[in-house]
C-alpha positions as CSV (number, residue, x, y, z in Angstrom):
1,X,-7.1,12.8,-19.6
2,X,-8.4,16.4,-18.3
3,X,-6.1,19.0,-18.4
4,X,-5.7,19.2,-14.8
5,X,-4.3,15.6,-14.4
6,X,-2.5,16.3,-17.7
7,X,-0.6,19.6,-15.7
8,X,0.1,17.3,-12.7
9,X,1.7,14.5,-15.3
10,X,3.7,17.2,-16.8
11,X,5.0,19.0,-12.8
12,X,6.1,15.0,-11.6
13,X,9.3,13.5,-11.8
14,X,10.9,11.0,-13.8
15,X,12.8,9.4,-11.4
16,X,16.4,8.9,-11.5
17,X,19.3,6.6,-11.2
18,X,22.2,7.8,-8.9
19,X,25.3,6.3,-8.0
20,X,26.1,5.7,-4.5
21,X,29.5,5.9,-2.8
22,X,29.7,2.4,-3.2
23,X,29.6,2.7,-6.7
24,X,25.9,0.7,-6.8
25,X,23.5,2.2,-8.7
26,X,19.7,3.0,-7.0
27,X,16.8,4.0,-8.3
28,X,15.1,7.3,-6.7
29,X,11.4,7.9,-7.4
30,X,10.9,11.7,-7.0
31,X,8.4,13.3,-4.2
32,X,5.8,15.6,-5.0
33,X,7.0,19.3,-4.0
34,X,3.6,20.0,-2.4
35,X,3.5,16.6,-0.1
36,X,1.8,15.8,1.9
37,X,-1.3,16.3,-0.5
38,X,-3.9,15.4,2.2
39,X,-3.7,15.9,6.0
40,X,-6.2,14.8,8.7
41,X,-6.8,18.4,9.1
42,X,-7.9,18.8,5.4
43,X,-11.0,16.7,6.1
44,X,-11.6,17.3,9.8
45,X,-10.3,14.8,10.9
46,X,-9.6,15.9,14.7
47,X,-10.5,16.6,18.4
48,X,-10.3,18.7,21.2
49,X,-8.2,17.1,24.0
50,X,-7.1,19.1,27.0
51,X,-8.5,22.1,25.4
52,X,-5.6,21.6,22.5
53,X,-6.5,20.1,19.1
54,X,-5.2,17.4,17.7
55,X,-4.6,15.9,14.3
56,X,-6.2,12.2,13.4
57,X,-4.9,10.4,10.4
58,X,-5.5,9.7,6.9
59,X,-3.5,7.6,5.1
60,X,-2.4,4.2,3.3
61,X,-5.1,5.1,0.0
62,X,-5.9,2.9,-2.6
63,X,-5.5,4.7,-6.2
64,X,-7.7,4.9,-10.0
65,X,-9.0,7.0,-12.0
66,X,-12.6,6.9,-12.1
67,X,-14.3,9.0,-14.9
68,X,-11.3,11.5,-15.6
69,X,-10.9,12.4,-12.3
70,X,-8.6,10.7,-9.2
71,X,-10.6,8.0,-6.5
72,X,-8.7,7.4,-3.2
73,X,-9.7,4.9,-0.9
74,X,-8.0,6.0,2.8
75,X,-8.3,4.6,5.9
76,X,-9.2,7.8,8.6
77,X,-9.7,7.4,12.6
78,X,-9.1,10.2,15.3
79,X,-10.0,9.9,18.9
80,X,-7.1,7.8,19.5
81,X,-3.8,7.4,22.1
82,X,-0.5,7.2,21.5
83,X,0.7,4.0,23.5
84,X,4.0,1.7,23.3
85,X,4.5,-1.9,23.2
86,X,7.5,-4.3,23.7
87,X,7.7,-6.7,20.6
88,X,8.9,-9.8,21.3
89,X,9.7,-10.8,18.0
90,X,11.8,-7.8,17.4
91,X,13.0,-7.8,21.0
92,X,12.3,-3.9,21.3
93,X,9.7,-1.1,22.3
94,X,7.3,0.0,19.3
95,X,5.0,2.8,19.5
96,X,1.2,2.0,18.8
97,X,-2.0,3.6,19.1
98,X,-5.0,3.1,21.6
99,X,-8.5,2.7,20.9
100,X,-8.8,3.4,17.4
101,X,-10.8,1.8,14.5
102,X,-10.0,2.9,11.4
103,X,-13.0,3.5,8.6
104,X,-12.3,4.4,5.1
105,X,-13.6,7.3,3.6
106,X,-13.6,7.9,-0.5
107,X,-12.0,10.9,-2.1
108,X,-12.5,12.5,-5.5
109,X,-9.8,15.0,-7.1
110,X,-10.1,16.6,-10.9
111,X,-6.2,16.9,-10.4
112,X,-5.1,14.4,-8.6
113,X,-3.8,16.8,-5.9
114,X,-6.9,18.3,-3.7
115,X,-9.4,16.2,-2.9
116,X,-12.7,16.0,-1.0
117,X,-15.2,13.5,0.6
118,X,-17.1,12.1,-2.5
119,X,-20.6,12.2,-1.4
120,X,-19.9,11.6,2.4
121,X,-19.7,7.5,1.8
122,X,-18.1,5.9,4.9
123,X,-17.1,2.2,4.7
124,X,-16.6,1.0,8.2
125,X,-15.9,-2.2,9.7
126,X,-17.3,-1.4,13.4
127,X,-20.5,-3.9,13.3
128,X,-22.6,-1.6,11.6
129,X,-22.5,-3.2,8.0
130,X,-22.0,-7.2,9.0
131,X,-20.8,-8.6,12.2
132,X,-17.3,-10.3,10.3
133,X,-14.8,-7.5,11.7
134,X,-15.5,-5.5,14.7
135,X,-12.1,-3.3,14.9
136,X,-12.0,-1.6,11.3
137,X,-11.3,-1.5,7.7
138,X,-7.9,-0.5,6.3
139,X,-6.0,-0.5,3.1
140,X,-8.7,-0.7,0.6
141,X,-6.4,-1.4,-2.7
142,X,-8.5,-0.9,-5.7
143,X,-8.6,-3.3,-8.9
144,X,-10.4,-1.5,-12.3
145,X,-12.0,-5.1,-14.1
146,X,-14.4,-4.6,-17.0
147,X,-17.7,-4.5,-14.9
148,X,-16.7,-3.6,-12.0
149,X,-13.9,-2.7,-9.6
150,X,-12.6,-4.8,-6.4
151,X,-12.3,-3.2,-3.1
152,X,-9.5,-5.5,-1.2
153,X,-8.2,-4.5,2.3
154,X,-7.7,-5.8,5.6
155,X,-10.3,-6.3,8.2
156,X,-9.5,-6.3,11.9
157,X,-11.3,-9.2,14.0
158,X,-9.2,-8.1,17.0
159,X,-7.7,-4.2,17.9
160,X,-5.0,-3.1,16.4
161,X,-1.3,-4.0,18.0
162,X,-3.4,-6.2,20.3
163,X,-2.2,-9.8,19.3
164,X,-1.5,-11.7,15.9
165,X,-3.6,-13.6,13.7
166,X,-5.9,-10.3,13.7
167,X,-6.4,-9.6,9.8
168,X,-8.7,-10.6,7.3
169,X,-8.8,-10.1,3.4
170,X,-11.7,-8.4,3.1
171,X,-13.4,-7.7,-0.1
172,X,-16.0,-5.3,-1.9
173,X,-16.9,-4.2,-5.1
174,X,-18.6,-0.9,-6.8
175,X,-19.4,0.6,-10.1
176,X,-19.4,4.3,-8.8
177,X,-17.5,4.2,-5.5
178,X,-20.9,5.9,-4.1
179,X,-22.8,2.1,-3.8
180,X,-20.3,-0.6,-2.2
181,X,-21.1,-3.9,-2.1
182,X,-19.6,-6.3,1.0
183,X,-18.6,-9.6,-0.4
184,X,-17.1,-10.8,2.7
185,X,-13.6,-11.7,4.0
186,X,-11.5,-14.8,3.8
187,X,-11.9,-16.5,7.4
188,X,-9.4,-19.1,6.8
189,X,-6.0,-17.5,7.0
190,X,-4.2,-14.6,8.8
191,X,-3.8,-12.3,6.0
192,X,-3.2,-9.0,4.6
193,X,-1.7,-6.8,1.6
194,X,-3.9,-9.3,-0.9
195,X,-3.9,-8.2,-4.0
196,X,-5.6,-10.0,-7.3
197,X,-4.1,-9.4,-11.3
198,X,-6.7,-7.3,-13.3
199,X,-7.1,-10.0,-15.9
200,X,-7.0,-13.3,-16.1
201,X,-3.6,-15.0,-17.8
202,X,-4.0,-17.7,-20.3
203,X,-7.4,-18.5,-19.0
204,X,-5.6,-18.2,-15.0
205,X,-6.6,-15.7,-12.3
206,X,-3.4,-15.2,-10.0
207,X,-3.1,-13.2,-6.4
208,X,-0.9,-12.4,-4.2
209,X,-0.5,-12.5,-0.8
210,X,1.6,-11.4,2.2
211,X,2.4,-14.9,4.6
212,X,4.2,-13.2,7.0
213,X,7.1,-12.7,6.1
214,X,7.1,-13.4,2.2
215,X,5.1,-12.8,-1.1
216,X,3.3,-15.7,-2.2
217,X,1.4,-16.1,-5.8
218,X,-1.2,-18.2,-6.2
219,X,-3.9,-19.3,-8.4
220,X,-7.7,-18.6,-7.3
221,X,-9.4,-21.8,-8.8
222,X,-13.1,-20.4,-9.3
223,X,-11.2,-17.1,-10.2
224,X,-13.8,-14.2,-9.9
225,X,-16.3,-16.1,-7.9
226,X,-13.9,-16.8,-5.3
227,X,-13.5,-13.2,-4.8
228,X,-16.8,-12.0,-5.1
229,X,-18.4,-14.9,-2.6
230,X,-16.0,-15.7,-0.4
231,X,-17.8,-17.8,2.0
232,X,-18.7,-19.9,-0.8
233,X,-14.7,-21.3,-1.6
234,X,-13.5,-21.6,1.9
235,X,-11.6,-25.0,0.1
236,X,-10.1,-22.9,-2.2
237,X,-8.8,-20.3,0.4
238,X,-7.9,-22.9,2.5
239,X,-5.7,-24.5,-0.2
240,X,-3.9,-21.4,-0.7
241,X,-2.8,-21.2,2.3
242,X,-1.8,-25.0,2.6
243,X,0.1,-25.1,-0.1
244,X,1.8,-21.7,0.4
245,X,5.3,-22.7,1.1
246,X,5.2,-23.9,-3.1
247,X,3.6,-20.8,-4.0
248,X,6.4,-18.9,-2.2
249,X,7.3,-15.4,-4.5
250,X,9.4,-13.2,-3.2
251,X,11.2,-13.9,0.0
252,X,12.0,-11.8,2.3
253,X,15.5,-11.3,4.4
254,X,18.2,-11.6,1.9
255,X,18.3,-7.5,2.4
256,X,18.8,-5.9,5.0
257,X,15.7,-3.4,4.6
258,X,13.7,-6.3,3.7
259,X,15.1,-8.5,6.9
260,X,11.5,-7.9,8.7
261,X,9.2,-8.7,6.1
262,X,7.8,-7.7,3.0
263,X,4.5,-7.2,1.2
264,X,2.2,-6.4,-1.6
265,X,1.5,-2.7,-1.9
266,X,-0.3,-1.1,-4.9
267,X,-2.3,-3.0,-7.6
268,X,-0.3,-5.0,-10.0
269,X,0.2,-3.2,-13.3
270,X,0.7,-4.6,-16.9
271,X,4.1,-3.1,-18.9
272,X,5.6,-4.3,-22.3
273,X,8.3,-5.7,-20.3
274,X,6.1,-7.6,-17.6
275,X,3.7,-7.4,-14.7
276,X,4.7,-4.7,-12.5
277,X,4.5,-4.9,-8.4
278,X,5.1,-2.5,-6.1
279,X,5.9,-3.7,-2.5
280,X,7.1,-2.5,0.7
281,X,9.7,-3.6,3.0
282,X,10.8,-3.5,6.7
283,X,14.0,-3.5,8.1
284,X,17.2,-1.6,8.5
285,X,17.6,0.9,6.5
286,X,21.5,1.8,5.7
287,X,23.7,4.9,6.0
288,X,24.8,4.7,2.8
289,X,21.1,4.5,1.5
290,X,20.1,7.0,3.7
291,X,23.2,9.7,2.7
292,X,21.6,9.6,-0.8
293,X,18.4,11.2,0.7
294,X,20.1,13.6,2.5
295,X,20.0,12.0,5.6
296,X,23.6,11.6,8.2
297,X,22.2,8.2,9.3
298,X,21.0,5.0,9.1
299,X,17.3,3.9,10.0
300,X,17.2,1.2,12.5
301,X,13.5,0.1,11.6
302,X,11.9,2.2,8.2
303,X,9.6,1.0,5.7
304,X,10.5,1.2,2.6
305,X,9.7,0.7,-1.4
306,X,10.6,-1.2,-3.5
307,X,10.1,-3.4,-7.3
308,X,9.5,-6.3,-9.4
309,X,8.7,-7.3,-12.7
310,X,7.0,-10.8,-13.4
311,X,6.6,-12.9,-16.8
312,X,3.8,-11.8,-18.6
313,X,3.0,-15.6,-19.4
314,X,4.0,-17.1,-16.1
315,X,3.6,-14.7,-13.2
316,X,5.6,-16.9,-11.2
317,X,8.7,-16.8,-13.2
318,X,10.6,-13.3,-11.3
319,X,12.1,-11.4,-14.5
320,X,13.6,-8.8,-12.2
321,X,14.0,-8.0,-8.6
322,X,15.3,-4.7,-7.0
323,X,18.4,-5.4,-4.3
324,X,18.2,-1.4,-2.7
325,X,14.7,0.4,-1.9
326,X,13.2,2.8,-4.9
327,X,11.8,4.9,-2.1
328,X,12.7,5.6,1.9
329,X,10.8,8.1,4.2
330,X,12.9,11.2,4.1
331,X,10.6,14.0,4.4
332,X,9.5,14.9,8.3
333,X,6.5,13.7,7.4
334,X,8.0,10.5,6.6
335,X,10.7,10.1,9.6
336,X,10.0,11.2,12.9
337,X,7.9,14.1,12.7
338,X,8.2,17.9,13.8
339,X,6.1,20.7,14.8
340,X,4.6,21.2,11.8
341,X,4.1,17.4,11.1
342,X,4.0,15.0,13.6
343,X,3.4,11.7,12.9
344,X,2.0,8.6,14.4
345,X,4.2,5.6,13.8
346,X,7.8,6.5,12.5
347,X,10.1,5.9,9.4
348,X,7.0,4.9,7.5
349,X,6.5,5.3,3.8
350,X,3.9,2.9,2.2
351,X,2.6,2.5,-1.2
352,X,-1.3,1.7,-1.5
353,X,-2.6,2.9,-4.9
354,X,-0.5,3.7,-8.5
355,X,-2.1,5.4,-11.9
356,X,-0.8,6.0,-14.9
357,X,-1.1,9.3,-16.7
358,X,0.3,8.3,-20.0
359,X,3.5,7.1,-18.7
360,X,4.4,8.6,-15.7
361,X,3.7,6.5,-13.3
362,X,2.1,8.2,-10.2
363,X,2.1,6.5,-6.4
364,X,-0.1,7.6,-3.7
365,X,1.6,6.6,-0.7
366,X,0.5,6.7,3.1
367,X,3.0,8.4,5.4
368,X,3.9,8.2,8.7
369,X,0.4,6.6,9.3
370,X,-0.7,10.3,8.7
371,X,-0.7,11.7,5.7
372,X,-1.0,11.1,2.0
373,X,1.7,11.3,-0.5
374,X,2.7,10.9,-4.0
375,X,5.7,9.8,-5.7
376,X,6.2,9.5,-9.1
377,X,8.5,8.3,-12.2
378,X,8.0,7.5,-16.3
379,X,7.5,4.1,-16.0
380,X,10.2,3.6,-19.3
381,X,12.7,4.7,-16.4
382,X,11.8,2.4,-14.3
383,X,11.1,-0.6,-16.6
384,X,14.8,0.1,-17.9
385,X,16.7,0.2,-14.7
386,X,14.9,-3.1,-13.5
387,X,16.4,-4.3,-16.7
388,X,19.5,-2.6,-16.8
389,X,20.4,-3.6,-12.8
390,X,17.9,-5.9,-10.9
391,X,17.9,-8.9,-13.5
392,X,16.7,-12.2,-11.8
């Protein structure tokens, strides 16, 4: 580890474990002093628009460390509106944006904090590369393997907030993060938040997926080849998804903050104790929550973060599940916005990419569809109060 990520290990949190009025006890990962760590502005990521300038975004970044130094994999756009929409499945307005297609653009930090465009490499998903997705790339997770690592996001064949059954797990692949390889997408399913183990169990590779509005875990039958030629396993995908209700993970409403849905965020990591995931949640929000962040009330509709651990030997087997969020958005950057950060979509904190520098366990995190983020923990801390409280 250089002695600039070493410094940054040393200035994060632990994490904490705080009681709340209620007498439950809740797990807090810490925030960064210095969020947001990278703003549209940092990168230029703006325009002129009635002779103002505003702010695009960049945001939701996948997370590794790639020869000593930090690789983030953020989706950026600008040029866009700010528009609502009436949801009928929620039965309420939701703010959206207009004419947008979001690209992701690779950053490189020595200290995990400041970053810059690594060598101007632009993956886009505009019809430029392959004609699979038209409307953008987003959420580029990032998977280390021995040879290589996986590039899995979500690929729009339809705008964004303009109808369902508009995602795509899209894959790629690179050695250097300056030459990335398309593999292709899975066209059999609705689908995003995919996210493959780094190693193969017992001979088994296992993913999982977000069927709205659940975590499902599944088995990938031709394991690496079915995620480095797509096309060629469409039986395999298709499977998956037919047999997804028996493959069902985590499920989502029995909390409140999770009554929306919930999802795969970061990549999945290996502990002592288990296999670690990191997902995010939608849904209410509570005051009681929400007083322990400072806040005098309750969120109506937040995202939020929160854990699991899985058998080492059986993925499927759920060792430990948390009942309250690890994480809410807080910060203005997080919430609603102010003058010195607005933000595009509110009450949005999302998990995309996790290191480890030795253990503390670091989380960039995209934030109010904006900005980037980290929060942190030592992963002991963690591992413990999963044991201690969130038992299966």
């Amino acid at each position: 580890m250089n002695h600039l990520l070493l410094r940054l290990s040393n200035d994060l949190g632990d994490g904490e474990v705080v009681q709340t009025e209620s007498g439950e006890r809740i797990f807090k990962l810490n925030s960064f002093e210095k969020n947001p760590i990278v703003k549209p502005e940092d990168l230029g990521l703006c325009w002129i628009e009635d002779g103002k300038e505003k702010p695009g975004a960049v945001f939701n970044a996948g997370a590794e460390i790639f020869q000593d130094k930090v690789i983030l994999t953020p989706r950026c756009h600008k040029n866009y509106q700010e528009s609502t929409f009436f949801d009928k499945d929620l039965g309420r307005q939701r703010r959206c944006l207009e004419n947008y297609i979001s690209e992701v653009w690779p950053l490189i930090g020595e200290d995990g904090i400041h970053f810059k465009r690594l060598s101007q490499v632009v993956i886009k998903g505009d019809g430029t590369d392959h004609k699979d997705f038209l409307y953008g790339i987003e959420d580029l997770r990032i998977i280390q393997y021995p040879q290589r690592y996986l590039l899995v996001g979500c690929g729009k064949i339809k705008p964004p907030f303009k109808g369902k059954d508009a995602d795509r797990i899209a894959i790629y692949s690179t050695k250097d993060f300056k030459n990335i390889a398309y593999h292709g997408m899975v066209g059999e399913f609705d689908g995003r938040n995919a996210i493959p183990f780094p190693e193969e169990i017992n001979g088994k590779l296992y993913m999982l997926f977000r069927f709205h509005p659940h975590i499902h875990l599944d088995l990938l039958p031709a394991k690496m080849d079915q995620l480095l030629y797509p096309a060629k396993h469409k039986d395999d995908w298709l499977g998956i998804y037919q047999r997804r209700e028996k493959n069902l993970l985590l499920e989502a409403g029995d909390y409140p903050h999770e009554r929306e849905k919930i999802g795969p965020s970061t990549q999945i990591i290996k502990t002592d104790k288990g296999w670690l995931v990191i997902y995010h949640a939608v849904g209410e929000i509570n005051l009681q929550i929400c007083k322990e962040y400072g806040l005098s009330q309750k969120i109506e509709r937040g995202y939020s973060i929160c854990a699991a651990l899985l058998d080492l030997e059986d993925p499927r087997k759920v060792l430990c599940r948390t009942r309250h969020p690890i994480y809410i958005p807080s910060a203005p950057f997080e919430l609603y916005g102010d003058r010195r950060y607005p933000v595009d979509v509110p009450a949005v904190i999302f998990p995309t990419g996790a290191i480890l520098l030795d253990k503390k366990l670091l989380i960039y995190c995209g934030a109010g569809d904006k900005y980037i983020t980290i929060l942190s923990c030592h992963l002991d801390h963690l591992i413990d109060y999963l044991w201690r409280y969130c038992s299966a």
